[in-house]
Backbone bond lengths (Angstrom), bond angles and torsions (degrees), N, CA, C in turn:
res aa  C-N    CA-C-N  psi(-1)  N-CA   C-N-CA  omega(-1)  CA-C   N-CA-C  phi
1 X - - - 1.459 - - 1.521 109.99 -
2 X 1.031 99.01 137.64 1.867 101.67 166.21 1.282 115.51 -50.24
3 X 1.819 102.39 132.13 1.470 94.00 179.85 1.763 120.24 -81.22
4 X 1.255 90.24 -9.20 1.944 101.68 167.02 1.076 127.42 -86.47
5 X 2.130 128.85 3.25 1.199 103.83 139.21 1.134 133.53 -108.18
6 X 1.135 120.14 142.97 0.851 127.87 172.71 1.822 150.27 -101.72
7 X 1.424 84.65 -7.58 1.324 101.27 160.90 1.550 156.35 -50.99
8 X 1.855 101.00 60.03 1.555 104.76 -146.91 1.290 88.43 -146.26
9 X 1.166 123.73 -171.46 1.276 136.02 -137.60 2.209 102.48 -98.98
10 X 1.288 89.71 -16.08 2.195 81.89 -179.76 1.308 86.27 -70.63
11 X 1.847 143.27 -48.08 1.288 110.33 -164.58 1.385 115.97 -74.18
12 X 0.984 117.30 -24.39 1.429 111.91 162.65 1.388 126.63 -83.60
13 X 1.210 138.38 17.91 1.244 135.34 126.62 1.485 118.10 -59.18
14 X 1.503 114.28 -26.55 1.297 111.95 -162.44 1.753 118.16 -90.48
15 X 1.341 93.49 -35.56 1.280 125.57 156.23 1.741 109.78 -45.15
16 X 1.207 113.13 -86.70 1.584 116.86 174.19 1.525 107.27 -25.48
17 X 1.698 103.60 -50.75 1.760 106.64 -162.58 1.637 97.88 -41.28
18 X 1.757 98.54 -65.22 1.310 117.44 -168.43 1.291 108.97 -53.81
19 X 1.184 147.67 -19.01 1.149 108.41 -169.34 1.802 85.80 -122.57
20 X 1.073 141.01 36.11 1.596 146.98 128.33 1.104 103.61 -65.61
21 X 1.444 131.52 -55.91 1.691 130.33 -169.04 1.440 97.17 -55.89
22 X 1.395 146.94 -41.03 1.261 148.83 151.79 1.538 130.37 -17.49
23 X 1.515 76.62 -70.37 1.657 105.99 -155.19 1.689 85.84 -79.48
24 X 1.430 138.11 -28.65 1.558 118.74 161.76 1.416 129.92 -67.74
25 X 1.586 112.01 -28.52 1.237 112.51 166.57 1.834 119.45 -57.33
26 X 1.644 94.35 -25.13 1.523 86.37 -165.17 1.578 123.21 -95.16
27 X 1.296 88.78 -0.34 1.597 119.43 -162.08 1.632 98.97 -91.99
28 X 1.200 108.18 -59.70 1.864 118.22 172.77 0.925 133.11 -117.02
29 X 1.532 110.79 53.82 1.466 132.31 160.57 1.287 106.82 -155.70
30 X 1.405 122.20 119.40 1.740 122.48 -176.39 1.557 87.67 -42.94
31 X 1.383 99.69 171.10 1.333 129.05 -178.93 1.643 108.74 -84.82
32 X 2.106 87.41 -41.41 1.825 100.85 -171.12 1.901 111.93 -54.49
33 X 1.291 93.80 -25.92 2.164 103.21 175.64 1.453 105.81 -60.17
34 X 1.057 110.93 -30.45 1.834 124.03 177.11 1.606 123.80 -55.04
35 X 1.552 71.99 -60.43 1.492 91.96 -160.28 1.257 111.19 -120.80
36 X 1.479 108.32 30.63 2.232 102.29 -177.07 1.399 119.03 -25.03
37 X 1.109 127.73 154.77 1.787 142.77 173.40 1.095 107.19 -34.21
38 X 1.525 112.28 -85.50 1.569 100.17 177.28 1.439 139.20 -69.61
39 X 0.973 99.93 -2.66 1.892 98.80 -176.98 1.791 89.22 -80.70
40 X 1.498 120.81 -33.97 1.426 112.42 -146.53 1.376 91.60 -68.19
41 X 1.750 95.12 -54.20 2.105 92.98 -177.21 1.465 112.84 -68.19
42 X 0.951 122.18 9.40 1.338 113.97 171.59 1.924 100.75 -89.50
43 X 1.201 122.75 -43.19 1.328 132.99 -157.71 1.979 91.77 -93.75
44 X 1.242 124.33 -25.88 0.905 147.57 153.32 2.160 106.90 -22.74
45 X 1.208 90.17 -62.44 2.022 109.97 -163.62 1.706 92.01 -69.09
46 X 1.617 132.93 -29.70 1.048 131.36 -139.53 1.772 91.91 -89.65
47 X 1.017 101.40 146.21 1.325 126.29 172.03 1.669 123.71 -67.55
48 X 1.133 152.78 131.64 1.782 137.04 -165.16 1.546 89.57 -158.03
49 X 1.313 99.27 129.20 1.602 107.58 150.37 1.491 121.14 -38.71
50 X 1.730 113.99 -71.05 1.171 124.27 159.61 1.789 119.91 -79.48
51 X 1.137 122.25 110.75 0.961 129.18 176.23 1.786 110.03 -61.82
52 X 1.634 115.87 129.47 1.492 128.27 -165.79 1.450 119.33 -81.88
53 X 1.086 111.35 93.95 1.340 114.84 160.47 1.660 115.20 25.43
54 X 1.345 116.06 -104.95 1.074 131.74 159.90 1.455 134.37 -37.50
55 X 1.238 102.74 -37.15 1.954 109.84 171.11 1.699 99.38 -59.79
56 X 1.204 132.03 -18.94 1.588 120.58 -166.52 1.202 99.60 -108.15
57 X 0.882 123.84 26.58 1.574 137.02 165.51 1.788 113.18 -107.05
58 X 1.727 146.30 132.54 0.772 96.99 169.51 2.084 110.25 -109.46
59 X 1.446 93.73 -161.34 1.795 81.26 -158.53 1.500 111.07 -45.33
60 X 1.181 121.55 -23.35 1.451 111.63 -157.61 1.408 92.80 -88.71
61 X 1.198 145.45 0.37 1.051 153.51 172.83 1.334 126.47 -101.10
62 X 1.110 112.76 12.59 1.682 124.04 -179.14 1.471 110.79 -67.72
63 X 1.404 122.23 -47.60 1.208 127.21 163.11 1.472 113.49 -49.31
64 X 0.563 154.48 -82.04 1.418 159.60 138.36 2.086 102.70 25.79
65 X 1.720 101.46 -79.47 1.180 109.95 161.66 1.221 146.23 -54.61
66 X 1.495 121.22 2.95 1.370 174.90 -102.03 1.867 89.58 -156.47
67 X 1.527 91.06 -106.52 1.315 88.43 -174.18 1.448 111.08 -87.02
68 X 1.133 135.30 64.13 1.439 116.23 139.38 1.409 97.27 -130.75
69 X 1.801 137.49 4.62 1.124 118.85 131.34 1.388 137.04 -29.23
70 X 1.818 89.86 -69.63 1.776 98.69 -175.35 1.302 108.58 -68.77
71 X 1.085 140.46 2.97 1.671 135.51 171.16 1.548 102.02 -91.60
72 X 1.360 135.32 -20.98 1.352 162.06 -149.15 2.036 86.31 -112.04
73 X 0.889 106.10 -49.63 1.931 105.23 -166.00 1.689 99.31 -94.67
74 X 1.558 111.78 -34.69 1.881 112.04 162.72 1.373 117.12 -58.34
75 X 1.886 114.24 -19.41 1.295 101.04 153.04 1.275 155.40 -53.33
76 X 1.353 76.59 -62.01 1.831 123.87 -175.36 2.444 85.95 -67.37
77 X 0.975 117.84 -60.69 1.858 101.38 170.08 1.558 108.77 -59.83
78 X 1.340 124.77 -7.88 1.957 114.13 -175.01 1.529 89.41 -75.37
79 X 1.694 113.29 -61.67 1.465 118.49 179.28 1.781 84.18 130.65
80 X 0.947 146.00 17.85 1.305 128.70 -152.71 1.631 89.28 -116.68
81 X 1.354 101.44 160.22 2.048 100.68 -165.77 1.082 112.29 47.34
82 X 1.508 143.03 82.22 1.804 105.87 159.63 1.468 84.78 -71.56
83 X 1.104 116.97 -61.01 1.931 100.39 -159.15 1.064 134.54 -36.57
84 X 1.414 118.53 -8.44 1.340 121.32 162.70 1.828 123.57 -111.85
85 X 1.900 103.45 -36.18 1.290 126.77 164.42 1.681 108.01 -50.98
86 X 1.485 111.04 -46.31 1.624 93.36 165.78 1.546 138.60 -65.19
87 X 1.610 93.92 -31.77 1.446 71.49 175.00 1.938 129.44 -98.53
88 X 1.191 92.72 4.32 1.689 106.21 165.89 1.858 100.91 -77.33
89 X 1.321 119.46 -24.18 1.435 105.53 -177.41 1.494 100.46 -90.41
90 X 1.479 126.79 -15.64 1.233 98.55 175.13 1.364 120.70 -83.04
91 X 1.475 115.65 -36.34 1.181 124.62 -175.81 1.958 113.51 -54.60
92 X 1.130 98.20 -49.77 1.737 99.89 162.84 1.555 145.49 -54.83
93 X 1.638 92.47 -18.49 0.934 127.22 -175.53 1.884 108.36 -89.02
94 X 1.052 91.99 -61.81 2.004 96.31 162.55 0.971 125.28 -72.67
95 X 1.360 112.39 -26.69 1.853 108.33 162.01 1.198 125.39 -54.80
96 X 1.421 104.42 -48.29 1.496 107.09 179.71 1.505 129.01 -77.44
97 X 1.194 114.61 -39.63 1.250 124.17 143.53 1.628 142.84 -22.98
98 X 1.590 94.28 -60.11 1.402 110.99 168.74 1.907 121.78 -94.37
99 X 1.435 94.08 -12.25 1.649 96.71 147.71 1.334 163.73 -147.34
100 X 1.666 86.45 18.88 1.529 103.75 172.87 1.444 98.15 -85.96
101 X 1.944 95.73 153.62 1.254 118.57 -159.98 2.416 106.39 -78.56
102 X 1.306 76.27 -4.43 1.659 71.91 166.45 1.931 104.60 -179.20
103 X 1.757 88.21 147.16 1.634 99.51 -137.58 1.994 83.21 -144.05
104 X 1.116 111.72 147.28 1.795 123.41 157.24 1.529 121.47 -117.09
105 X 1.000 92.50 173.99 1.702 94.91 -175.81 1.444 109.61 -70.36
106 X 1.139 139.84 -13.70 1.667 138.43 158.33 1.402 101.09 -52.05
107 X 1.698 130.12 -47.19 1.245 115.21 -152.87 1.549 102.02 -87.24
108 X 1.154 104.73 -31.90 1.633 111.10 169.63 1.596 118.24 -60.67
109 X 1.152 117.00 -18.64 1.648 119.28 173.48 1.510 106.73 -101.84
110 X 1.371 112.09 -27.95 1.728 87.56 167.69 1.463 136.89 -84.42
111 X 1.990 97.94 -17.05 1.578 108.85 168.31 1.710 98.51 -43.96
112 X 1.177 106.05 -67.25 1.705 127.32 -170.60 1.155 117.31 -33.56
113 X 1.402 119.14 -48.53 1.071 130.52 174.07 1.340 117.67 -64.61
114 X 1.411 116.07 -63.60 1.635 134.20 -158.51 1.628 83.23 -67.93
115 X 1.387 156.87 -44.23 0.773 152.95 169.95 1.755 129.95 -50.09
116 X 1.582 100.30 -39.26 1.442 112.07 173.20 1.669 124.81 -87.70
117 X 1.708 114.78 7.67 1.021 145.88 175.90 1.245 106.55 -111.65
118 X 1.234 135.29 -39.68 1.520 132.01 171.95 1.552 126.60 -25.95
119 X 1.175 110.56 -31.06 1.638 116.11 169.86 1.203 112.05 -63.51
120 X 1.438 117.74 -49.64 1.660 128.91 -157.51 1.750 99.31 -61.80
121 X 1.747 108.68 -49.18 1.058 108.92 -145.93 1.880 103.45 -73.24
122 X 1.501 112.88 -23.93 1.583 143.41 168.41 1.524 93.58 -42.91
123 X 1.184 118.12 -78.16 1.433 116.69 -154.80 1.499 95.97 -92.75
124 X 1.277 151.84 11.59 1.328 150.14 150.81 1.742 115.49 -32.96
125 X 1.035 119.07 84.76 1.921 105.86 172.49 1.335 107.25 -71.84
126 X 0.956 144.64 -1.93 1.600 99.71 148.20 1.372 133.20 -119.57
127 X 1.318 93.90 -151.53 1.775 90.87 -139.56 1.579 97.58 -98.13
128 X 1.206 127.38 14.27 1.390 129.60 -159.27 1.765 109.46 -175.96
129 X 1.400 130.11 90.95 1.095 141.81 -170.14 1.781 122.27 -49.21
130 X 1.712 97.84 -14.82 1.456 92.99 178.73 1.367 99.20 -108.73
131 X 1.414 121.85 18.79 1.905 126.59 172.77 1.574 103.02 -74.05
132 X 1.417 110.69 158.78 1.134 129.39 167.49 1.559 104.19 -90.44
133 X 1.803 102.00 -33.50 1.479 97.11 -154.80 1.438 105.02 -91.06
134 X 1.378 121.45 151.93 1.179 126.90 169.01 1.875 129.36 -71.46
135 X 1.100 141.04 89.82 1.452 141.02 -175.49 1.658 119.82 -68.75
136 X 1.196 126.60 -26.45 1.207 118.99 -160.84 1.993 95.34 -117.82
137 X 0.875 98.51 108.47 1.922 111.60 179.63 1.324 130.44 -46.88
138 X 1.478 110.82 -26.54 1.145 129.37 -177.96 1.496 111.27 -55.89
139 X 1.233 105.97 133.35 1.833 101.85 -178.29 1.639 117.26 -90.14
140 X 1.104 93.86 154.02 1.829 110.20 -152.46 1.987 92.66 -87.63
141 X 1.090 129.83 110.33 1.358 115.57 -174.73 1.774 97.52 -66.65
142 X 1.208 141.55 160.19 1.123 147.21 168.22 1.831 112.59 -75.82
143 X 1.290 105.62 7.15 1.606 110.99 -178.54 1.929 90.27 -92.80
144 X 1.518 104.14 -35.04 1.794 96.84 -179.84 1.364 113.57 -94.52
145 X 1.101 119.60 6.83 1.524 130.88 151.13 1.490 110.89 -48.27
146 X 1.365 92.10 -73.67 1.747 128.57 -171.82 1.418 101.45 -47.67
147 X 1.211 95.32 -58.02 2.016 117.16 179.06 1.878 107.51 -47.34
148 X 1.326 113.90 -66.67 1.427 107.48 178.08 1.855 120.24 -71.89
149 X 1.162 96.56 -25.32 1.704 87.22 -179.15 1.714 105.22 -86.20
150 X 1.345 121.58 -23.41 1.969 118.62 140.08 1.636 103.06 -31.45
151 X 1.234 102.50 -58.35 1.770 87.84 -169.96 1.070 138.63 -71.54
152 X 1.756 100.17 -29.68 1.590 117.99 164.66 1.672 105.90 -50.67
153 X 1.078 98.80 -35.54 1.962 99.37 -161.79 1.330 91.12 -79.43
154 X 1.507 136.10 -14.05 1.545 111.58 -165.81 1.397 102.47 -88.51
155 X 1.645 111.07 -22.42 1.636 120.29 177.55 1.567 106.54 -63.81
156 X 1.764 114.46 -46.69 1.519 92.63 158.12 1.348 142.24 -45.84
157 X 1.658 103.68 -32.67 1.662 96.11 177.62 0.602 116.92 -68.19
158 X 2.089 129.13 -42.93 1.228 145.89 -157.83 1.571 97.07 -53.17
159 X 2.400 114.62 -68.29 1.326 98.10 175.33 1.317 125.84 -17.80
160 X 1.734 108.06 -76.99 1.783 121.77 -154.35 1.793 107.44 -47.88
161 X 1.436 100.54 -33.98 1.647 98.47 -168.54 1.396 97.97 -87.69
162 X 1.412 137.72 -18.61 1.110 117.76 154.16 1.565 141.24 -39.39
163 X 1.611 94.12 -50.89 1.490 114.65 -157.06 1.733 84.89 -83.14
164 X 1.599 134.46 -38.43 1.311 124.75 173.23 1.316 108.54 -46.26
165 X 1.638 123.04 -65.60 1.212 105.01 171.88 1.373 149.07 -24.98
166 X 1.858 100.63 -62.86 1.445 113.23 174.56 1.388 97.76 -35.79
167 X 1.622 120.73 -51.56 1.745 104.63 -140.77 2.044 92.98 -83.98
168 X 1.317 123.14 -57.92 1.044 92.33 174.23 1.622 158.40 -67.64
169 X 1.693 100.38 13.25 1.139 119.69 177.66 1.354 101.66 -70.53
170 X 1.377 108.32 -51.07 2.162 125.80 -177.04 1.500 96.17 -48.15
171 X 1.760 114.00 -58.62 1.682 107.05 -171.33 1.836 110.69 -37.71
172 X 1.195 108.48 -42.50 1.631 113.35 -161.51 1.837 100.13 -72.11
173 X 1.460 96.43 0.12 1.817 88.44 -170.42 1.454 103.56 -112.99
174 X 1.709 114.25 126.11 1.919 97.27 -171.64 1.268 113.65 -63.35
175 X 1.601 126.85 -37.99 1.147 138.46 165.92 1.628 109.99 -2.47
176 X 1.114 113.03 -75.87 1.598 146.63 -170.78 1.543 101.61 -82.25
177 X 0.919 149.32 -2.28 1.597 174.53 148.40 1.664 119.91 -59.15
178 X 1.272 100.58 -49.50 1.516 127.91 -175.65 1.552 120.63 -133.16
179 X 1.197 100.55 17.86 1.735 128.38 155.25 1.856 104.03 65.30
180 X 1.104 135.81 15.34 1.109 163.71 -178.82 2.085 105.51 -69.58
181 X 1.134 95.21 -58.07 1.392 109.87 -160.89 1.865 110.47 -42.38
182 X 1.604 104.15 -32.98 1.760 91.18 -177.40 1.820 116.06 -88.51
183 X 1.357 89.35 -1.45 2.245 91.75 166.45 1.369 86.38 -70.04
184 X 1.327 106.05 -65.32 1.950 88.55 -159.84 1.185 110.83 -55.62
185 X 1.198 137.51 -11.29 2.002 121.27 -154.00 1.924 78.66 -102.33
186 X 1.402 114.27 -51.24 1.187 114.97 -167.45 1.952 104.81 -56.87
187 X 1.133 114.20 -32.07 1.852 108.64 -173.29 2.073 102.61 -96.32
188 X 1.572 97.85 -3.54 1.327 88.55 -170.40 1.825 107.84 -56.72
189 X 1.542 102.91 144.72 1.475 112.89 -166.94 1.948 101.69 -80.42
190 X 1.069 116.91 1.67 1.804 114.42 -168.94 1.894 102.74 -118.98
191 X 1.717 90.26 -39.74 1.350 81.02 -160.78 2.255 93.74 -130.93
192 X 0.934 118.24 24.57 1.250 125.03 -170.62 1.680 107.46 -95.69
193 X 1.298 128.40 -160.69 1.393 140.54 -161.11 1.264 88.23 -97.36
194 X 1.678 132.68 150.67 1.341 154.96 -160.65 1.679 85.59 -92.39
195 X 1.113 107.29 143.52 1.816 134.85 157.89 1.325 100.93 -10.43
196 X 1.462 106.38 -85.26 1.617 125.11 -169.00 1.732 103.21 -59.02
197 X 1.289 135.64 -33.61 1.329 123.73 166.77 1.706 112.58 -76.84
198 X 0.716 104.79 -24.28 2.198 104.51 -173.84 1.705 86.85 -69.93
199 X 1.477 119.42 -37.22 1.445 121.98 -146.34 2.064 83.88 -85.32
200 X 1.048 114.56 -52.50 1.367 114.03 -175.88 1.699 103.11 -44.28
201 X 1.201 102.85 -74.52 2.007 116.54 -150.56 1.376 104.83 -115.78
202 X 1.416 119.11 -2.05 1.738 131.31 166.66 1.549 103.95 -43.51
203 X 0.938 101.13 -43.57 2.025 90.01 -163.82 2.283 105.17 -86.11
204 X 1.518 83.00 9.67 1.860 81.42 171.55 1.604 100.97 -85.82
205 X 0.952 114.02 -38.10 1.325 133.87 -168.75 1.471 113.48 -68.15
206 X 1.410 118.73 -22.60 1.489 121.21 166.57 1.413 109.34 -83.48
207 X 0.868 122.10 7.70 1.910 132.23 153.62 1.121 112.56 -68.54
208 X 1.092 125.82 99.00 1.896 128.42 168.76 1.416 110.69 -42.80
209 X 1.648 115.19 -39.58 1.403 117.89 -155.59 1.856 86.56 -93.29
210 X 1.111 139.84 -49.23 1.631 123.87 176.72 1.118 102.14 -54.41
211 X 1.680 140.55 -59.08 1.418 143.68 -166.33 2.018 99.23 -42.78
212 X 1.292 84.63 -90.75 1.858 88.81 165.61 1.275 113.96 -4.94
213 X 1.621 121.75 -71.73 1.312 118.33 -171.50 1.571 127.58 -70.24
214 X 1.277 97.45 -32.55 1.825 103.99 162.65 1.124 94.66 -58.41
215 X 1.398 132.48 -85.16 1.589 138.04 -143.85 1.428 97.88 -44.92
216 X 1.489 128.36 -45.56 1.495 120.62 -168.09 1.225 122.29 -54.86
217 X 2.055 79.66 -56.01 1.475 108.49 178.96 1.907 125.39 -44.27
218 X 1.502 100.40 -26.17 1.254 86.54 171.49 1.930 116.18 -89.60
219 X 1.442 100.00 -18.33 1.640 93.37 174.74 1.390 124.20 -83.68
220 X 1.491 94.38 -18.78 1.939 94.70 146.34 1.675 126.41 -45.62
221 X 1.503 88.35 -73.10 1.487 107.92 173.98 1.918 118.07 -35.99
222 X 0.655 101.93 -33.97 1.732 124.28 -167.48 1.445 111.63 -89.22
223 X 1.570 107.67 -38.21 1.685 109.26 166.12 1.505 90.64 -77.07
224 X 0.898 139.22 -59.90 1.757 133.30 -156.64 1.638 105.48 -52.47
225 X 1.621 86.45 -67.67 2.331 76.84 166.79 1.177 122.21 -40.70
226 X 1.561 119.91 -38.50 1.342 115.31 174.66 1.272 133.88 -69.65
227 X 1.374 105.53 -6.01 1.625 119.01 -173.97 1.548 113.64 -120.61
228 X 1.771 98.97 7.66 1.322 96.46 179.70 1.947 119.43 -92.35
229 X 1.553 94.40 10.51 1.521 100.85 162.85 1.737 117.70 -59.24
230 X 1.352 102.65 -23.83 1.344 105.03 -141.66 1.689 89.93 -108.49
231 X 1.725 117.71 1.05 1.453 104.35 -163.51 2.011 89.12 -107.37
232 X 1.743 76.21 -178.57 1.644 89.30 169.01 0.947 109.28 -89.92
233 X 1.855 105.58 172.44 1.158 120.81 -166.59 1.407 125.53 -69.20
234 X 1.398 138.77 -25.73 1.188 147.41 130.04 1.710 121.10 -13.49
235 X 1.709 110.22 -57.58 1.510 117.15 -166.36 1.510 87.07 -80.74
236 X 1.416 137.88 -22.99 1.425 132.28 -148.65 1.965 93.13 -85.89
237 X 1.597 103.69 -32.18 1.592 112.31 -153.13 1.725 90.54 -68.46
238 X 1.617 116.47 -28.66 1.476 140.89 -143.73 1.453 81.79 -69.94
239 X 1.751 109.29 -72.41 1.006 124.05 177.21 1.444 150.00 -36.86
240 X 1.368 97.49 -43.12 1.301 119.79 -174.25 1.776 84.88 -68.95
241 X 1.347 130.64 -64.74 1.590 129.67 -175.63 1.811 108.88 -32.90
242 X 1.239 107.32 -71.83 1.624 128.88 159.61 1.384 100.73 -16.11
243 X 1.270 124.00 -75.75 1.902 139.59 -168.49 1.884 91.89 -58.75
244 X 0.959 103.91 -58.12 1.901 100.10 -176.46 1.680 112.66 -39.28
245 X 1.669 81.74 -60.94 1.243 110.07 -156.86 2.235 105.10 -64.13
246 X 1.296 138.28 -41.64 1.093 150.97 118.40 1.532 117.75 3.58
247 X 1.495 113.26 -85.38 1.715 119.63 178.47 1.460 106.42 -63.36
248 X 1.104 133.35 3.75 1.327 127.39 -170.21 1.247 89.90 -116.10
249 X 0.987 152.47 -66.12 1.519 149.99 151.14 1.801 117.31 -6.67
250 X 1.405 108.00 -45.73 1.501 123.94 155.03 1.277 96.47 -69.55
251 X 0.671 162.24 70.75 1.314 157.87 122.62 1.477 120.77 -147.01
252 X 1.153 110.05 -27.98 1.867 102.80 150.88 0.876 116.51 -90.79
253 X 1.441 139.09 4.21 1.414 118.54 166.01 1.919 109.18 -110.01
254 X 1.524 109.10 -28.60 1.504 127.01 -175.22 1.723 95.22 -89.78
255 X 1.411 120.78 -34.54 1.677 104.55 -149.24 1.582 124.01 45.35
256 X 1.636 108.50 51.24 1.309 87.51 155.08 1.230 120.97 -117.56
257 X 0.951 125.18 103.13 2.056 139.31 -148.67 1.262 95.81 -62.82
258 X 1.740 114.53 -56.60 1.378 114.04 -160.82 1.598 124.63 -68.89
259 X 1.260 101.82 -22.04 1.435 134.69 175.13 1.466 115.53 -41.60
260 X 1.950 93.09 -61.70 1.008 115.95 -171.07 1.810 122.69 -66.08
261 X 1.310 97.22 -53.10 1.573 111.40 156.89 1.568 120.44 -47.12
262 X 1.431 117.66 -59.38 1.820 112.35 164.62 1.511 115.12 -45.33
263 X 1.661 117.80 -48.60 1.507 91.20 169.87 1.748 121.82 -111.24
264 X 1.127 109.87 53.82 1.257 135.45 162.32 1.597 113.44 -86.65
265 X 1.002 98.71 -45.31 1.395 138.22 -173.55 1.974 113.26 -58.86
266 X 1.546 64.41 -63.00 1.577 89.46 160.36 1.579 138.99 -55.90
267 X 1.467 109.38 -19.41 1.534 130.35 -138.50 2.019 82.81 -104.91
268 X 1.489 86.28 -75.42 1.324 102.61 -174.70 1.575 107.78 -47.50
269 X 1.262 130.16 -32.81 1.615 120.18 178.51 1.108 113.96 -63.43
270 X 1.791 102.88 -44.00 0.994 93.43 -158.15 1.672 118.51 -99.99
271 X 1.505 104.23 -1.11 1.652 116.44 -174.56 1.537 112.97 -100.14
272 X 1.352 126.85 -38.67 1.492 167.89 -168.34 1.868 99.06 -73.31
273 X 1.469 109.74 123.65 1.234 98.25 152.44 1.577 122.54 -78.99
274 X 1.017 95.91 148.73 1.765 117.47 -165.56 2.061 109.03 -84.51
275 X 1.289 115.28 -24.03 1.137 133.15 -166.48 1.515 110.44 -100.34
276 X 1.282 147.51 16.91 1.085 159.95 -90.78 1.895 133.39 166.41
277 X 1.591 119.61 48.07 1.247 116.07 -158.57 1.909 100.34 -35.33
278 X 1.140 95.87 144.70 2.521 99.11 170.16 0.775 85.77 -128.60
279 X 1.572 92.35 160.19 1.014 142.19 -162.58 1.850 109.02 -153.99
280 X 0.694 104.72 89.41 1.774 115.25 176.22 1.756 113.82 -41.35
281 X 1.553 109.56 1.69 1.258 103.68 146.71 1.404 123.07 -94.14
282 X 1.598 108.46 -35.59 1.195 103.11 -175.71 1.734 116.46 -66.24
283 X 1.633 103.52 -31.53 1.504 100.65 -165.01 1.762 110.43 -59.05
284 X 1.663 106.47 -19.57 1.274 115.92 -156.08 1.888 85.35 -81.62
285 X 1.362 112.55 -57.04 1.101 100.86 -162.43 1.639 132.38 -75.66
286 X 1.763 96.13 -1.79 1.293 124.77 171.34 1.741 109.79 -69.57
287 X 1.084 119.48 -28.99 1.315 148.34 -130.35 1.854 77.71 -108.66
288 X 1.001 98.12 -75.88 1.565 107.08 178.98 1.815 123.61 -51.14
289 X 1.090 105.76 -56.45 1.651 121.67 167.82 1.174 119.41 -60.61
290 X 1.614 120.40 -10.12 1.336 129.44 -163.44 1.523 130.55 36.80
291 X 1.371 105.66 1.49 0.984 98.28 165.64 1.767 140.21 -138.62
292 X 1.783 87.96 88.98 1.557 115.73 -158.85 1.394 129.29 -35.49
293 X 1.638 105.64 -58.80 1.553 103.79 171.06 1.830 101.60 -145.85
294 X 1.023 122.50 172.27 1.305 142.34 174.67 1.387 120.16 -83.55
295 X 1.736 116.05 133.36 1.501 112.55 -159.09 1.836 108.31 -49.26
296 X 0.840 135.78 -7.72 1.413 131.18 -147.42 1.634 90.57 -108.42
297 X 0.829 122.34 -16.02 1.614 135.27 -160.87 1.701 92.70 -99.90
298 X 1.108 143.24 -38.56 1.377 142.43 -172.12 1.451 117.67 -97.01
């Protein structure tokens, strides 16, 4: 297969991910925490190139703007339109981002994303993102081939310079210095492990010498994602499991669901060949055989 198309079903897994990481934030958390009264009319007066989603709503109408998002993002997971499902997911996606009154680093990586995918989903012919078959006749010039798998690759950089970040942000913290830093995140009272989990596996964690090794262990982990731009496709398949396997861990011990899905999202763009219909048998058994796809395929 050409390694420039890309038009198959991993970006639209990734796509779906992203815009679930959304569509949970919007689903179980009022909207009004978003967007309180006065901040909205205050943000309301401001001027935008792109006009925000949500600002054209007014407050009493947030509900409203509410759900005809998530009916708008239940699209964009059916797979049906990207050419149109993309660009309602991006625009919702930066709205909220750039103006609700409180936002995490998941929502900031899926604006990024859902945005740096926006090409693919434009020139996509068909009519349904988890099809093999093509619907729309029009021929694809090989310059928008070229054009979207550029973009796929910028989501790779985006990952790697992420995960650089994460790790040298930790260096600047002693916490993470002196291997200390995951007792506190793990006992933190706002954002730490629930009662009934501290009460299970809490007292491993009063071990300096296990604490230490998590805490490292994840700034290990975090240089390796970061260096997995640079590996083959084999070490990438390793990885990409590792990266799942990690954010999901944040999420049984943190619960942050949506989090997890934005860089899920993330994982597969950026770990996953893009050129390649999956199949979650094959990845498993690719995974196992080590040996996933053939140079011509990447």
């Amino acid at each position: 297969m050409n390694r420039y198309d890309i038009f198959n079903n991993v970006y639209g897994i990734a796509r779906s991910s992203l815009a679930l990481s959304l569509l949970i934030t919007l689903t179980f958390t009022p909207t009004f925490v978003y967007f309180p009264k006065p901040y909205l009319n205050t943000l309301n007066k401001l001027n935008s190139i792109i006009p925000n989603y949500f600002f054209l709503f007014e407050y009493s109408n947030l509900n409203v703007a509410t759900i005809i998002a998530c009916i708008i993002l239940v699209l964009v997971i059916s797979g049906y339109l990207p050419q149109v499902t993309g660009i309602l997911h991006a625009w919702i996606a930066y709205s909220f981002f750039t103006g609700s009154l409180m936002v995490e680093g998941g929502d900031q990586i899926a604006q990024i994303l859902t945005l740096l995918i926006l090409p693919i989903t434009i020139f996509d012919k068909r009519i349904n993102h988890w099809s093999r078959k093509e619907y729309f006749k029009w021929r694809r010039p090989f310059v928008v081939n070229y054009f979207s798998y550029s973009c796929s690759y910028m989501v790779k950089i985006q990952m790697s310079v992420l995960y650089f970040f994460a790790v040298t942000e930790k260096l600047n913290v002693p916490e993470w210095i002196d291997g200390s830093a995951f007792y506190y995140w793990f006992n933190d009272s706002s954002l730490g492990a629930s009662s009934l989990f501290q009460g299970v596996i809490g007292f491993l964690f009063d071990n300096a010498f296990i604490t230490s090794i998590v805490t490292w262990g994840v700034l290990a982990l975090e240089i390796l994602l970061f260096g997995a731009l640079f590996m083959n496709k084999e070490h990438k398949l390793k990885m990409f499991i590792l990266g799942v396997g990690f954010h999901f861990t944040i999420v049984i011990i943190h619960g942050l669901f949506s989090f997890f899905f934005a860089m899920l999202a993330g994982l597969i763009l950026y770990l996953l060949p893009l050129n390649n219909y999956l199949t979650l048998k094959d990845l498993f058994k690719n995974f196992i055989d080590s040996k996933p796809y053939s140079r011509s395929e990447y």
